[in-house]
KOLTORLUM-300119 format. One record per residue (C-alpha): residue number from 1; x, y, z. Coordinates in steps of 0.001 Angstrom, whole numbers. Example, Ala and Ser with C-alpha at 12.3 -4.5 7.8 and 13.67 -1.06 7.14 Angstrom:
2
+-----+---------+---------+---------+
: num :      c1 :      c2 :      c3 :
+-----+---------+---------+---------+
:   1 :   12300 :   -4500 :    7800 :
:   2 :   13670 :   -1060 :    7140 :
+-----+---------+---------+---------+
! end
This chain:
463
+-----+---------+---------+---------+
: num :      c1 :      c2 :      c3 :
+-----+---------+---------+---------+
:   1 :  -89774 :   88996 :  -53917 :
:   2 :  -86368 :   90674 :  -53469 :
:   3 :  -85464 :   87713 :  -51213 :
:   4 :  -86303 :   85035 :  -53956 :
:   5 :  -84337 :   86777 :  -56402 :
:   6 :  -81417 :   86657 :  -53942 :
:   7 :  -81163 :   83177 :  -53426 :
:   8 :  -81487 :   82066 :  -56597 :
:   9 :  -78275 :   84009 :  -57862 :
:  10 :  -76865 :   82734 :  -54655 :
:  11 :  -77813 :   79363 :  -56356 :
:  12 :  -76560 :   79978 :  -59803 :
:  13 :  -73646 :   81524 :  -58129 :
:  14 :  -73085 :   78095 :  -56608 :
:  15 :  -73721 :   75914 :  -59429 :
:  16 :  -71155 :   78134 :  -62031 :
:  17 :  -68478 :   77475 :  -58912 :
:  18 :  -69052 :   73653 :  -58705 :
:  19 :  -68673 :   73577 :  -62767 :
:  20 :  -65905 :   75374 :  -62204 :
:  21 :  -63732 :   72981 :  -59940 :
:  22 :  -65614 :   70460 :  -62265 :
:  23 :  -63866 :   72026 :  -65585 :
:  24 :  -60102 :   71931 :  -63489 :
:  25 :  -60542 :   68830 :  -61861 :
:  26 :  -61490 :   66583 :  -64882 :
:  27 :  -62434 :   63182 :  -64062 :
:  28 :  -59981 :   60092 :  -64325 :
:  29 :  -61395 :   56247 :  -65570 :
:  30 :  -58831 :   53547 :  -65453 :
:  31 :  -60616 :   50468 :  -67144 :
:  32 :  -58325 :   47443 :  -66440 :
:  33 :  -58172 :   44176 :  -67996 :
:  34 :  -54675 :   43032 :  -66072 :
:  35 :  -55110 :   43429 :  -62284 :
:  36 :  -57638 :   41041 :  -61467 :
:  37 :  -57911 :   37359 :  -62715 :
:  38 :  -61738 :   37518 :  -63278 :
:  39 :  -63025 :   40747 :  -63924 :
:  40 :  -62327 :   44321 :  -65472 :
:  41 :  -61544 :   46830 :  -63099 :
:  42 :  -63227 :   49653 :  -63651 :
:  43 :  -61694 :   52729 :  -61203 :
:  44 :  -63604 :   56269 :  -60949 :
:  45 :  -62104 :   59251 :  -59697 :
:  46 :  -64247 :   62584 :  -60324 :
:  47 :  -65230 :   65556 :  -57813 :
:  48 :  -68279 :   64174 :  -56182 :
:  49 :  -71560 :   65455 :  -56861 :
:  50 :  -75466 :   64094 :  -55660 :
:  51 :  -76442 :   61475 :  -57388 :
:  52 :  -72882 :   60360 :  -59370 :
:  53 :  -72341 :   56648 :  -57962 :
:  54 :  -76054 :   55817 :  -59074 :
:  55 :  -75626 :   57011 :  -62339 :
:  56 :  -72263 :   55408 :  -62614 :
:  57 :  -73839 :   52134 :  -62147 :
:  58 :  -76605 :   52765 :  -64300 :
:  59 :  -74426 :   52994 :  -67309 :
:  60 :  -73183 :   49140 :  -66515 :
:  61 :  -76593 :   48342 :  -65908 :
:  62 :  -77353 :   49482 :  -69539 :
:  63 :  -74927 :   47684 :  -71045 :
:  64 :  -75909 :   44241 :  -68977 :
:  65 :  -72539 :   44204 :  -67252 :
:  66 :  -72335 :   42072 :  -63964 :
:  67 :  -70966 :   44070 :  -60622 :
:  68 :  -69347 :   41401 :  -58472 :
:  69 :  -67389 :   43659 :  -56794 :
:  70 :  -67700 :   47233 :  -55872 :
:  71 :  -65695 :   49717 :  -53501 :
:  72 :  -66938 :   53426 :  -52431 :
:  73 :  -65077 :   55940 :  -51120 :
:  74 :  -66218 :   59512 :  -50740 :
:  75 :  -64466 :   62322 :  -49129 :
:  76 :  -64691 :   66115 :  -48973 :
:  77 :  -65528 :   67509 :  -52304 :
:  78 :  -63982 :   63927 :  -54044 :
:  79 :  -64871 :   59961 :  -54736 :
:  80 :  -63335 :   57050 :  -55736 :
:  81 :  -65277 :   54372 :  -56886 :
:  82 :  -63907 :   50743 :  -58212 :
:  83 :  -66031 :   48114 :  -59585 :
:  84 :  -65191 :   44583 :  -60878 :
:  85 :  -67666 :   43843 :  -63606 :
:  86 :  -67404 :   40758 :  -66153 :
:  87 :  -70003 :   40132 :  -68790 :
:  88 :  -73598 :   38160 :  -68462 :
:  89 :  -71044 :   34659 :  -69373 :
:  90 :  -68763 :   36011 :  -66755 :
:  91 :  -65969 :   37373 :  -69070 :
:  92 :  -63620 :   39810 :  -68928 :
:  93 :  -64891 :   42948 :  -71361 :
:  94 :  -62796 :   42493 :  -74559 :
:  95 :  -65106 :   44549 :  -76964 :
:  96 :  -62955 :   47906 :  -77768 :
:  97 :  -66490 :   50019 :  -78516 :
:  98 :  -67968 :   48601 :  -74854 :
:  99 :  -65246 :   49828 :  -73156 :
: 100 :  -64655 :   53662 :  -75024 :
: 101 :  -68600 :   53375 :  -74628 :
: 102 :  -68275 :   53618 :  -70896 :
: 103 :  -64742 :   55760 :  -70745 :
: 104 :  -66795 :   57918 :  -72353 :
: 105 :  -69986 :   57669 :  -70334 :
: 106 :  -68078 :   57998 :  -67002 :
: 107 :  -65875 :   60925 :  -68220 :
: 108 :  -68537 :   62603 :  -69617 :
: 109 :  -70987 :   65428 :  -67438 :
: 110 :  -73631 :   65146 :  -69699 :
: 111 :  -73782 :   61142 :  -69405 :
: 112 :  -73796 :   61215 :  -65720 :
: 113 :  -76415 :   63432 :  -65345 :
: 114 :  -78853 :   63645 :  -62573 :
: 115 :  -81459 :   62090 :  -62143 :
: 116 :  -83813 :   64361 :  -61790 :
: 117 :  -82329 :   65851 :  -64920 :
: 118 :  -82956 :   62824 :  -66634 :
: 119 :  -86619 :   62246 :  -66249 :
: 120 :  -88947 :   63085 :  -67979 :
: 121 :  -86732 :   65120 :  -70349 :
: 122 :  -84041 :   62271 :  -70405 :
: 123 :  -82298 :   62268 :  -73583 :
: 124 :  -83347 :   64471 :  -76839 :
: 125 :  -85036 :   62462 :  -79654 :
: 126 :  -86189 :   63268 :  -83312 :
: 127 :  -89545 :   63923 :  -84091 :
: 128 :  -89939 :   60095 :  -85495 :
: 129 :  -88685 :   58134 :  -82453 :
: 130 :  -90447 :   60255 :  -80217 :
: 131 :  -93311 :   58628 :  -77842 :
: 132 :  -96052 :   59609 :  -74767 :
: 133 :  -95094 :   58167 :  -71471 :
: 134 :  -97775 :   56905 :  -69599 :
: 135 :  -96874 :   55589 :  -65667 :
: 136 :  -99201 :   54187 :  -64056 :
: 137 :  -99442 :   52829 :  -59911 :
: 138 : -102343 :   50939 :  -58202 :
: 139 : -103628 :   47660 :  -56636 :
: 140 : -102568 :   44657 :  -58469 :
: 141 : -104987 :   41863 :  -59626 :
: 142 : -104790 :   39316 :  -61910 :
: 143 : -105811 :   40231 :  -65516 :
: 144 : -104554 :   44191 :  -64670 :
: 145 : -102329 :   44161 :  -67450 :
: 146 : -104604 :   42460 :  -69931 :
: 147 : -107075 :   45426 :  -69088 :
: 148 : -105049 :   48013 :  -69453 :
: 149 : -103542 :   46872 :  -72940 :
: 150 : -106948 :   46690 :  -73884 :
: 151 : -108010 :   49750 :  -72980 :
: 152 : -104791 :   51469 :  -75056 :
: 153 : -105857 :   49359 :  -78144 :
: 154 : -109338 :   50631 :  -78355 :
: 155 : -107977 :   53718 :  -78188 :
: 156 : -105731 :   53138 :  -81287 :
: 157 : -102623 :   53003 :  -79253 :
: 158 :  -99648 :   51196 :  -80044 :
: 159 :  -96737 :   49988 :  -76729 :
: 160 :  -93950 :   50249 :  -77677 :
: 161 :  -91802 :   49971 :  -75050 :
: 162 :  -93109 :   49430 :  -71598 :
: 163 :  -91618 :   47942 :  -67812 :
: 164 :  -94704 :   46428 :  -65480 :
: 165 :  -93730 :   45540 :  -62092 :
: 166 :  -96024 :   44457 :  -58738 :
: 167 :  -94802 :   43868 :  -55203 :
: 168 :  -97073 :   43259 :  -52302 :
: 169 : -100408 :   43435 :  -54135 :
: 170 :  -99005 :   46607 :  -55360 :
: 171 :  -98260 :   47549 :  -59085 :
: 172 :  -96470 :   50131 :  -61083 :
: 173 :  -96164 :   50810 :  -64908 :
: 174 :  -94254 :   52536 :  -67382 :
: 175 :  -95625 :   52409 :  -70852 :
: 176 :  -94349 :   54289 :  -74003 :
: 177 :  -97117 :   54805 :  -76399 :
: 178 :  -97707 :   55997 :  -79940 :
: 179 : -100379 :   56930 :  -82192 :
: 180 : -101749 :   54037 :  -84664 :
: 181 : -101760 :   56189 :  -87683 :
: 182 :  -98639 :   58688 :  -87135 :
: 183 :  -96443 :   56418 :  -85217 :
: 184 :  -95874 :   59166 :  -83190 :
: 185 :  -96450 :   60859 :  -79942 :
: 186 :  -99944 :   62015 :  -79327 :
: 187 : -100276 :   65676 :  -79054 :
: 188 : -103976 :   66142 :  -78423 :
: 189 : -104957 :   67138 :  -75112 :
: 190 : -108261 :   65695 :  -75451 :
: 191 : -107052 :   62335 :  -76547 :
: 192 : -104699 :   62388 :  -74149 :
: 193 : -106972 :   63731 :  -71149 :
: 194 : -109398 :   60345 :  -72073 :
: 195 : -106418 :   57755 :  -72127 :
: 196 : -105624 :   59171 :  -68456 :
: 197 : -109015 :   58997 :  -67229 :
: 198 : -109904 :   55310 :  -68671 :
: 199 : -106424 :   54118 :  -67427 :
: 200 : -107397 :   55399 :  -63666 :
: 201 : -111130 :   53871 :  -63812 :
: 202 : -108811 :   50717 :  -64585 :
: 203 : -106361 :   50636 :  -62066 :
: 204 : -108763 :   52288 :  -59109 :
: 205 : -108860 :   49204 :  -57026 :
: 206 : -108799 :   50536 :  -53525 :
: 207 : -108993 :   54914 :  -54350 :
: 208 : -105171 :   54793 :  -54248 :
: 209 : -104690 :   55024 :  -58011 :
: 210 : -102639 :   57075 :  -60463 :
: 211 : -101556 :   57413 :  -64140 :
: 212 :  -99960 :   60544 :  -65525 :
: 213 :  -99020 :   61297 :  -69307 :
: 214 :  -96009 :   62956 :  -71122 :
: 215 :  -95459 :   63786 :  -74459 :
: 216 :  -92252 :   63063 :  -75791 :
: 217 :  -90317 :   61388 :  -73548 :
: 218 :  -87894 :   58717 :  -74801 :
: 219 :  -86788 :   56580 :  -71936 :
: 220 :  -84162 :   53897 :  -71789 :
: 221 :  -85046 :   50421 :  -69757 :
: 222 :  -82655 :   51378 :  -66250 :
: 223 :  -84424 :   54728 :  -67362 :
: 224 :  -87711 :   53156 :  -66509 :
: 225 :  -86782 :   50134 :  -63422 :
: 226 :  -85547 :   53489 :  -62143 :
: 227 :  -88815 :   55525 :  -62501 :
: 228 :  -90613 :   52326 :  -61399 :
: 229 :  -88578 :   52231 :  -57635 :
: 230 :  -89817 :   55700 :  -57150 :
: 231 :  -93318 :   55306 :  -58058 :
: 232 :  -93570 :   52493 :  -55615 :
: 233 :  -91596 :   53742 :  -52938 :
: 234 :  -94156 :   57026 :  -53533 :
: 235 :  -97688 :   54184 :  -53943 :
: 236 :  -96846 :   52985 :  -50392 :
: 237 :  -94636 :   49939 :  -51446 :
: 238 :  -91978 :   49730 :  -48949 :
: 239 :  -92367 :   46001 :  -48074 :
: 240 :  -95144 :   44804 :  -45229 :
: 241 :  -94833 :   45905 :  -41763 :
: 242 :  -95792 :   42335 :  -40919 :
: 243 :  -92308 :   40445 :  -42545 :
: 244 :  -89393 :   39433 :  -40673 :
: 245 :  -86189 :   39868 :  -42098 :
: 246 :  -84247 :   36825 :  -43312 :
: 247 :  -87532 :   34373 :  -42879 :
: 248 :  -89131 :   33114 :  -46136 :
: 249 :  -91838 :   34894 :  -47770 :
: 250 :  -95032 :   33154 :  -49013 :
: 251 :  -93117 :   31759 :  -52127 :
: 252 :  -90429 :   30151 :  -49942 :
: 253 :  -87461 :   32793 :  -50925 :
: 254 :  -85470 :   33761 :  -48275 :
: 255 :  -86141 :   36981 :  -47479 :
: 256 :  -83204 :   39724 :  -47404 :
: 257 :  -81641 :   40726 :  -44523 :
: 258 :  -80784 :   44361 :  -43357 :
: 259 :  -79459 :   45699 :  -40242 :
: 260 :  -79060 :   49312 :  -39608 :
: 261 :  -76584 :   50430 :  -37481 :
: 262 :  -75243 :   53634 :  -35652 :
: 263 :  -71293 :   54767 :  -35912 :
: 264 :  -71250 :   57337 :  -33620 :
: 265 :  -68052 :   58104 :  -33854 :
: 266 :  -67882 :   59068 :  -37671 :
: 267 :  -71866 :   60557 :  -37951 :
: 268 :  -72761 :   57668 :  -40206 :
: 269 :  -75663 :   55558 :  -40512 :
: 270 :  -73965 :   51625 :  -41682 :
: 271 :  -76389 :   49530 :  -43581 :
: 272 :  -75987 :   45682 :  -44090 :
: 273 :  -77229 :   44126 :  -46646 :
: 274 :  -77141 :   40301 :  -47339 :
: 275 :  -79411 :   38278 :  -49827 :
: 276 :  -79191 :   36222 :  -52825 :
: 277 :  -77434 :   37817 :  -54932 :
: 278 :  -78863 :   38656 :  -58797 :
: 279 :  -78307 :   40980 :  -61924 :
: 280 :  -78669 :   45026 :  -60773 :
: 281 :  -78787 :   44115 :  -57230 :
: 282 :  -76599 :   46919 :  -57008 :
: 283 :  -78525 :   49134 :  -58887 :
: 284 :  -81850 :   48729 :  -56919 :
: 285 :  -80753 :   49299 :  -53494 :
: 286 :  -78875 :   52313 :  -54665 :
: 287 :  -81952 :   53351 :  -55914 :
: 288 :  -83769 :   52670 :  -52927 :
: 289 :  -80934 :   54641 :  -50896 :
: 290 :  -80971 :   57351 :  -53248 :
: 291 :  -85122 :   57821 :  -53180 :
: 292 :  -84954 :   58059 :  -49724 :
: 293 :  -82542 :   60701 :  -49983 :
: 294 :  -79352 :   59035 :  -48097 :
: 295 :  -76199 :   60160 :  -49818 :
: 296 :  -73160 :   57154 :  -49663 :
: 297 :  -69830 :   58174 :  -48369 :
: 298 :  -68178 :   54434 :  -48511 :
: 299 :  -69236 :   51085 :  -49263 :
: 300 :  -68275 :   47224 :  -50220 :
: 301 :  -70516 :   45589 :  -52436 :
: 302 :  -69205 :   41410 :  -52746 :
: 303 :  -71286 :   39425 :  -54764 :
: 304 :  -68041 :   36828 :  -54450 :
: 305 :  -68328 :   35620 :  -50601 :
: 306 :  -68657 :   32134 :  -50503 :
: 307 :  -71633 :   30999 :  -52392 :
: 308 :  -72297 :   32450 :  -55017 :
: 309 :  -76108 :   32964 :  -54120 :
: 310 :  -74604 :   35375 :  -51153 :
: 311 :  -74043 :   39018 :  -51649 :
: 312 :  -72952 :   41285 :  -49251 :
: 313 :  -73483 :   45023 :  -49404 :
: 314 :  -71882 :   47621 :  -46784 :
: 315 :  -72445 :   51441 :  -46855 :
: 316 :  -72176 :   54538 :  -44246 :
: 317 :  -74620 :   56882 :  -44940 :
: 318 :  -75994 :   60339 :  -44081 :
: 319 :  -78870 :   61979 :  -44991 :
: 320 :  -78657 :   64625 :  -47631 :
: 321 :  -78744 :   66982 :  -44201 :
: 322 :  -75759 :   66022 :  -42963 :
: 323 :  -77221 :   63717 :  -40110 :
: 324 :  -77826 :   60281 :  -39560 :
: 325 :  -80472 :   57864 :  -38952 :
: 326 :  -82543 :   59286 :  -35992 :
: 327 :  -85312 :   57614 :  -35000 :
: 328 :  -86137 :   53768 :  -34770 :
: 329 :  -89342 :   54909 :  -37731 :
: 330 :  -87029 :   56099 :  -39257 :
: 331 :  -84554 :   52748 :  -39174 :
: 332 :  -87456 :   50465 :  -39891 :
: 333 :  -88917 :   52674 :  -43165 :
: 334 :  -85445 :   52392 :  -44708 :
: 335 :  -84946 :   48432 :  -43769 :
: 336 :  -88426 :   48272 :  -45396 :
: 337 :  -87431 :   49901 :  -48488 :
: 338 :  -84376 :   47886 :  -49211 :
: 339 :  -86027 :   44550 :  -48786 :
: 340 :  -88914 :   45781 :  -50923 :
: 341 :  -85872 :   47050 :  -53541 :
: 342 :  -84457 :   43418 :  -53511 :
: 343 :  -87686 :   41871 :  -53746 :
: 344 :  -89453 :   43623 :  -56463 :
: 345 :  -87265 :   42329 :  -59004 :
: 346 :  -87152 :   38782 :  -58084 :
: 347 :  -89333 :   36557 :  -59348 :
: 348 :  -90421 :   32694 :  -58685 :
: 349 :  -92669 :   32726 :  -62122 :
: 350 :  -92061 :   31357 :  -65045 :
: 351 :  -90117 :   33520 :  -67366 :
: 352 :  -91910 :   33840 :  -71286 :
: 353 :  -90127 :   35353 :  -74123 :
: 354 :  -92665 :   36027 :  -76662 :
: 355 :  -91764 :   37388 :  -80168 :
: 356 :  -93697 :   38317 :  -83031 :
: 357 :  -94659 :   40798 :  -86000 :
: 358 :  -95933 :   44607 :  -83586 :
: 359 :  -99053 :   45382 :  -84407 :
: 360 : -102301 :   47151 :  -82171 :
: 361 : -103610 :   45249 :  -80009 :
: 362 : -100856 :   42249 :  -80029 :
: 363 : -100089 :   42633 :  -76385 :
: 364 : -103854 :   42638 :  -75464 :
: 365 : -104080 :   39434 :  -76996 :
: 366 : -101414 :   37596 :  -75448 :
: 367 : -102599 :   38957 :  -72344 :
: 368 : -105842 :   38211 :  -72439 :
: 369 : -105594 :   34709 :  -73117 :
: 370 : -102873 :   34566 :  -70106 :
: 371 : -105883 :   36568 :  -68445 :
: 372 : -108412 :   33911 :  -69368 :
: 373 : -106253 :   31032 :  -68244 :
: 374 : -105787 :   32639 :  -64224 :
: 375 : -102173 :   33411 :  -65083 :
: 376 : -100824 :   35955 :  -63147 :
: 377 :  -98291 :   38272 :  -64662 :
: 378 :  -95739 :   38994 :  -61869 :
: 379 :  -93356 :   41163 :  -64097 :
: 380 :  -93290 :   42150 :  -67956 :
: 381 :  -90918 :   43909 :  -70114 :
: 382 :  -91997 :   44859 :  -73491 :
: 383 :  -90150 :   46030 :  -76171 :
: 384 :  -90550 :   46945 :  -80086 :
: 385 :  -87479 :   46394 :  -82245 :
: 386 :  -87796 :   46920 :  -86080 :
: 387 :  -91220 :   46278 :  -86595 :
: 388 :  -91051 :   42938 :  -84146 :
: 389 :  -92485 :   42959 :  -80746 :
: 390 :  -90343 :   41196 :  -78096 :
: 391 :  -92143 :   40877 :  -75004 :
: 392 :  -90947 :   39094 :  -71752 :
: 393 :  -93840 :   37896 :  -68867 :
: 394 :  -92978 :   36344 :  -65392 :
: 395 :  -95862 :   34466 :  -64798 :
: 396 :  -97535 :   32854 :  -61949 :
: 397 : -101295 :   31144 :  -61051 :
: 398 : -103951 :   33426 :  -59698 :
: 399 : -102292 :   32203 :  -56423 :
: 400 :  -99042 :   33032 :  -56897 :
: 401 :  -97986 :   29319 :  -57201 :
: 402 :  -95829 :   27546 :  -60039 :
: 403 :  -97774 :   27261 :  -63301 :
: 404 :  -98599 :   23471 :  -64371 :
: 405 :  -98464 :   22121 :  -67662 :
: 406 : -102031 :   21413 :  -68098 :
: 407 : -102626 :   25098 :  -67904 :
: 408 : -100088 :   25774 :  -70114 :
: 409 : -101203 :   23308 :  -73137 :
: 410 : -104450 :   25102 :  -72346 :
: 411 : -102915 :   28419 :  -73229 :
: 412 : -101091 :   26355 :  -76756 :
: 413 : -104529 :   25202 :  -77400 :
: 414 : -106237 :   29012 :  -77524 :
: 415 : -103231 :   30589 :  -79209 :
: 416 : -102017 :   28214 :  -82000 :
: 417 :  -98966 :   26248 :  -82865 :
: 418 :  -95581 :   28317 :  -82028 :
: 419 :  -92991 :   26417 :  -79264 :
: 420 :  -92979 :   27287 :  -75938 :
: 421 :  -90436 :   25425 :  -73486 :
: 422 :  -91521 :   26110 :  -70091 :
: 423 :  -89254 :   25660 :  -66725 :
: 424 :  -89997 :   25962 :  -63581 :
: 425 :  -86956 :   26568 :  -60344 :
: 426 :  -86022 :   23448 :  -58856 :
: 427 :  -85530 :   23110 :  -55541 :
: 428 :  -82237 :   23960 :  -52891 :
: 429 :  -80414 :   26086 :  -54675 :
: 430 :  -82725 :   27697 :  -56993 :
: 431 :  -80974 :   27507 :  -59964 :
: 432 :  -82066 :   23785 :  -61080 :
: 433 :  -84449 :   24170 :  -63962 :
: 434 :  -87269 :   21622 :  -64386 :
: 435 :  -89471 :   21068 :  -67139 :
: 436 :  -93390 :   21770 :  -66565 :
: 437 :  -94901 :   20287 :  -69566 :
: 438 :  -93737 :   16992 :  -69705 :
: 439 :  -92491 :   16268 :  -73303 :
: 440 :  -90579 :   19682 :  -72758 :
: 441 :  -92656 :   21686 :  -75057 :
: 442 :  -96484 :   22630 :  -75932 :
: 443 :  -97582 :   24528 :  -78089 :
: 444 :  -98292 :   28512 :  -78123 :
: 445 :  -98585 :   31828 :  -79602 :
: 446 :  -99590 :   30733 :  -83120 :
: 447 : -102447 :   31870 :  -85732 :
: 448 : -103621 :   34644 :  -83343 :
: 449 : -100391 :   36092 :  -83569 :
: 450 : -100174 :   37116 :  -87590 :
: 451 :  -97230 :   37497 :  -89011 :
: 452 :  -93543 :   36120 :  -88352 :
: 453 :  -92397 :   35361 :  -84932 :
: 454 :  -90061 :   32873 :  -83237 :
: 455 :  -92050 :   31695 :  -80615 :
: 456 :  -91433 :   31533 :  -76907 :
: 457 :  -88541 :   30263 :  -74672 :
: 458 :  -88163 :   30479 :  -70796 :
: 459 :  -84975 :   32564 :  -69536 :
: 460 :  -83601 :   31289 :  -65926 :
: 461 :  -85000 :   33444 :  -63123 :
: 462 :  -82238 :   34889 :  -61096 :
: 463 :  -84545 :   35243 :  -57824 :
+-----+---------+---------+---------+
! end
């Protein structure tokens, strides 16, 4: 007992020291319009601490800012970090509040928090916005989502926010409910105690299912894609032990590559990463990296090397114990878990924006008739802004091929008389978009869906 008590003063001991070459060593953010041609330079210089060049990137994530360049550098107790970021139309940032937003962010200690300090407890909310987290991890099958949403609506639950991702028959979920009357977080444990047990008969595929729920927990979208990494990383998904790095997968994408390498000479681990490159690429394998608990001293991220479907990341890393990659398990678990980083994000399905008046049971809906047409939902994002629901669905066949556009007028036929323009990837490249539906619309997402909306358009997939 005596010994615990002594090591955590030695602890708190520790932690008032590091705030206090924190406090006299405040950090310094250059953001640059001038130097480069193309891009804002963005330059961080702060006393390191675990966990800081994640969160850094995670606030450009959250504004939708593009990386195409990055540099790391990390020594002793202090980094530098530079990153060339334009917006999504490739722009220079020339909006005064985006930039104090993130001179702020960046300069701030309670911004770049931790994150482990940021989940669940991320953020403090008032008593109105406030929600119950639900995450959720098992075997993915078509119509999962469709049963799950209508599980939560027969249990007077409205989503309002929620991030659904599967990888290798794997899938993981982050919902944000509230209650139908209140509009607020559900406090009883009863209530609560029954929504976990239904959602686990649900997702209990093969006995390696979970769902967990929170009260009160506001979380941001990075918030939750972060979240989402870790619960598959912890549900087994780490890529099959079967792929080959750099062949194509099922789907025809070329798969990323990684190579692991020793420098002896410095103690580092150097990790290559090349793959086509995508929005918060950077963000994913840093999350990867960081769930695996390897800590970046230096690193070049290029998103600009020739084509500009290759990007190149570098990075020497240690684990948080000071050593290197040991073992060859050990080198094949983490090139695992950075191709299943890259991958879960991509997406060969057709991309569905869906908007329309939030109500209970909305989402069940939609996904039932996706459910009762064999569409497979790959990927969903689902938000609720003022009252309107604004839901986004990568969608596949059963099969995990391209959607046709008989299937799709099927889906216009059960759900009414909104537009839906529907696009498929060409071929070569990847970034040719063809129409399915010959005509180049059908017709979806009407009288079922009461209430104003403004119908459904497909976004290009970046896979």
């Amino acid at each position: 007992m005596v010994r615990c008590l002594e090591t955590g003063a030695e602890e708190e001991e520790d932690d008032e020291y590091a705030k206090l070459v924190r406090r006299m060593n405040p950090p310094r953010v250059v953001i640059d319009n001038d130097s480069c041609d193309n891009a804002t330079v963005i330059r961080v210089d702060r006393v390191k601490k675990h966990g800081i060049l994640l969160e850094a990137v995670q606030v450009l994530v959250d504004l939708n800012l593009v990386i195409t360049k990055a540099y790391i550098s990390s020594d002793g107790n202090w980094f530098m970090h530079v990153f060339n970021v334009t917006d999504q139309d490739g722009s220079k940032l020339q909006n005064k509040e985006v930039i104090d937003h993130i001179q702020k962010c960046l300069e701030s200690e309670d911004c770049l928090a931790s994150p482990a300090a940021t989940w669940p407890t991320y953020g403090a909310a008032s008593a109105e916005d406030q929600s119950t987290c639900i995450e959720l991890t098992g075997t993915d099958r078509p119509g999962l989502l469709s049963e799950v949403c209508a599980v939560l609506a027969s249990l007077s639950c409205n989503i309002v926010k929620a991030e659904v991702w599967t990888h290798e028959r794997r899938a993981a979920a982050v919902f944000q409910i509230t209650d139908e009357i209140t509009g607020l977080a559900i406090r009883d444990a009863g209530r609560l105690s029954r929504v976990q047990d239904l959602l686990r008969t649900v997702m209990h595929g093969d006995g390696r299912a979970s769902s967990t729920c929170a009260g009160g927990v506001p979380v941001g979208a990075a918030r939750a894609e972060r979240r989402l990494h870790k619960l598959m990383l912890d549900d087994g998904g780490a890529g099959g032990e079967e792929a080959v790095a750099g062949e194509d997968d099922r789907c025809g994408r070329a798969r990323p590559k990684v190579v692991v390498m020793d420098c002896t000479e410095r103690q580092y681990t150097v990790v290559i990463l090349r793959c086509r490159d995508r929005p918060k690429l950077l963000f994913d394998t840093l999350c990867a990296l960081s769930d695996l608990h390897y800590v970046v001293f230096h690193g070049t991220v290029d998103a600009e090397r020739g084509s500009k479907e290759d990007a190149y990341q570098e990075y020497y890393v240690r684990h948080v114990d000071g050593r290197p990659v040991r073992s060859d398990a050990e080198r094949l678990r983490l090139v695992r878990c950075l191709e299943a980083a890259v991958e879960r994000r991509a997406s060969d399905g057709l991309e569905l924006e869906v908007r329309t008046e939030d109500r209970v049971g909305v989402l069940s809906e939609i996904t039932r008739v996706f459910r009762e047409n064999s569409l497979s939902i790959i990927r969903a994002a689902i938000a609720t802004r003022d009252g309107t629901a604004e839901d986004t669905f990568y969608v596949s066949d059963a099969y995990g091929n391209p959607v046709d556009g008989g299937t799709m007028d099927a889906v216009g036929e059960q759900l009414g008389d909104a537009v839906l323009r529907v696009k498929k990837r060409g071929g070569g490249s990847g970034h040719d978009a063809k129409t399915v539906a010959e005509g180049g619309a059908v017709s979806v997402l009407g009288s079922l869906l009461k209430g104003s909306f403004q119908g459904l358009r497909l976004i290009r997939s970046y896979s």
